[in-house]
C-alpha positions, 0 to 999 in steps of 0.5 A: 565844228567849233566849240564855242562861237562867240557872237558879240565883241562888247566887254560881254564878248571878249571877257567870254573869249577871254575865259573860254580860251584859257580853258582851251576851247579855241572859241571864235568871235564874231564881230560886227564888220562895223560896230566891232568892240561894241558902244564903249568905242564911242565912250569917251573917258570911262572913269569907273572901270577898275584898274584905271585910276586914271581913266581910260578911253574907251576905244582903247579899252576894248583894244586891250579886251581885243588883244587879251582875247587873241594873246590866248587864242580866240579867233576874231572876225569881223563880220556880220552874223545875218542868220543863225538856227540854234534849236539842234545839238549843232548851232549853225551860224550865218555870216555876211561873207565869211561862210557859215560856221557850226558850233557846239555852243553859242554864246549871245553878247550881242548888246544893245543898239541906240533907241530912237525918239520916233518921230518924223524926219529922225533919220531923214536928216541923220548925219544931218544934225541928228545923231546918237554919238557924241565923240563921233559928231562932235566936232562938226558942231563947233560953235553952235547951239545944240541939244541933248535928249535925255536925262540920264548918264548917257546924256549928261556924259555927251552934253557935258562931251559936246561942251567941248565944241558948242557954244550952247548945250540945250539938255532936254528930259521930259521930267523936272529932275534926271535919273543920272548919277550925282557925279553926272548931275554935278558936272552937268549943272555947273557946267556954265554952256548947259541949260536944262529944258525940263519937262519937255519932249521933242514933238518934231524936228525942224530943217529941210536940208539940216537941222534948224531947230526942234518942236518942244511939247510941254509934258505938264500941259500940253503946249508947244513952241520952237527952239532953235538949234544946229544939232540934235544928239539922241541920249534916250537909252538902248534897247537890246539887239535880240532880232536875230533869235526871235522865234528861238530864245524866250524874251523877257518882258522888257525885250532882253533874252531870258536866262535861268537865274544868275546862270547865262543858260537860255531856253535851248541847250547850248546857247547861252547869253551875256552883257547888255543883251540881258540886262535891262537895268544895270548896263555897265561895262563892267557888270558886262565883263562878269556876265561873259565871264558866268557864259563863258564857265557855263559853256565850259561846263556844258561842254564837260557834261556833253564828253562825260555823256558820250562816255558813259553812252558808249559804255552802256549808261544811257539814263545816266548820260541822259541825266547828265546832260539835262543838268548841265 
């Protein structure tokens, strides 16, 4: 029995370890066998994180999360969670390979995954001129005329990233002005190989065997024309990866996991949620971090209040453990 099962390795994941480690709680972290460390692995460099004056990229950012987590004893494993029950006082965990695992807590950090634009041939030709990474795919355009879907950070962070290789960035936002920060805006906009295409939304993609070029619908009036392109790079955003507790944790309206408040306290005792999975509007690495670090300390407490019941209801005390325990 574990007490604290971590599911998740973004910097919401591992701050939690981090935290719940040095309390001495031996918690185990569930990475993905394949997204292990979360999107910061695709992230270039990452300016604003504190206590890098210099930068850091963001694989070896997570490295050092990975390795701060171990140092103090949290179990890493890489492998996929495919099932979990969290509704009784012992949380069952499910996993592609590596058995089942029964916690007493849980902690969710599970993040977000990229959203696609929904339309026909998007993942036909995946791999195949689409793609949602930058650093990932970049290098496989040098030399041609590519696009970027999107208007904010994401977006203007890849197109200004794919500058590097193509000779033309085609940034395409569906407004006539970006939600991207200032710093982002100023980068993109005198950046000589970037050219905005506003107003205009992505109506299909173009290509039998490879991308060829996009159709773009005018979202002021309504028509339509070809613009051709090597290379398709989606930077419309995330939606949050909850699949895995629909019919157990309340949702809010937005899709991410309900919480109580400030807390990271979910609708089921003992299951907490932390990162980009609750947050629909702020997604940092850094406002991550903080919230692994409010599900780490209400695990910790959750826990206390458990051992402080069993105490007292082996003494007798049954409506004060009762009490106890509904307000932990």
């Amino acid at each position: 029995m574990r007490n604290v099962i971590i599911i998740g390795s973004g910097p919401a994941g591992y701050t939690a370890a981090i935290y719940a480690a040095r309390a001495g709680l031996e918690p185990v972290l569930l990475a993905s066998s394949v997204e292990a460390g979360g999107d910061l692995m695709n992230t270039t460099e990452i300016e604003n994180f504190p206590g890098f004056p210099d930068a850091v990229m963001g694989p070896e950012l997570m490295a050092k999360f990975q390795e701060q987590a171990e140092k103090f004893g949290t179990e890493v494993i890489l492998d996929d969670v495919t099932e979990l029950d969290l509704r009784g006082e012992t949380k069952t965990i499910k996993t592609g390979y590596s058995g089942d695992f029964e916690g007493r807590t849980v902690i969710f950090a599970t993040g977000s995954a990229y959203r696609k634009l929904g339309i026909g041939d998007e993942d036909r030709l995946s791999g195949r001129g689409v793609s949602w990474c930058a650093t990932c795919d970049g290098f496989f355009f040098k030399g041609k005329e590519i696009a970027v879907v999107g208007g904010g950070d994401s977006a203007m962070e890849e197109a200004t990233f794919l500058t590097r290789f193509a000779s033309k960035v085609y940034v395409i936002h569906r407004r006539d002005s970006l939600k991207a920060s200032k710093i982002m805006q100023d980068r993109a906009f005198t950046n000589e190989k970037i050219e905005f295409v506003w107003n205009s939304e992505v109506a299909g993609i173009v290509g039998d065997n490879a991308v060829e070029g996009v159709v773009l619908r005018d979202t002021v009036d309504g028509t339509e024309r070809q613009l051709a392109i090597g290379g398709l790079f989606v930077a419309i955003g995330n939606d949050p990866r909850t699949h895995l507790i629909h019919g157990q944790l309340d949702l809010t309206d937005e899709g991410t996991i309900a919480v109580d408040g400030r807390s990271s306290r979910t609708n089921l005792p003992g299951v907490f949620a932390a990162g980009d999975v609750i947050d629909p509007h702020y997604r940092q690495a850094i406002t991550a971090a903080g919230s692994g670090t409010v599900a780490a300390l209400d695990a910790e407490h959750y826990l206390s209040a458990l051992d402080d019941a069993a105490k007292l209801d082996e003494e007798g005390e049954t409506a004060e453990a009762d009490a106890l325990i509904a307000s932990a």
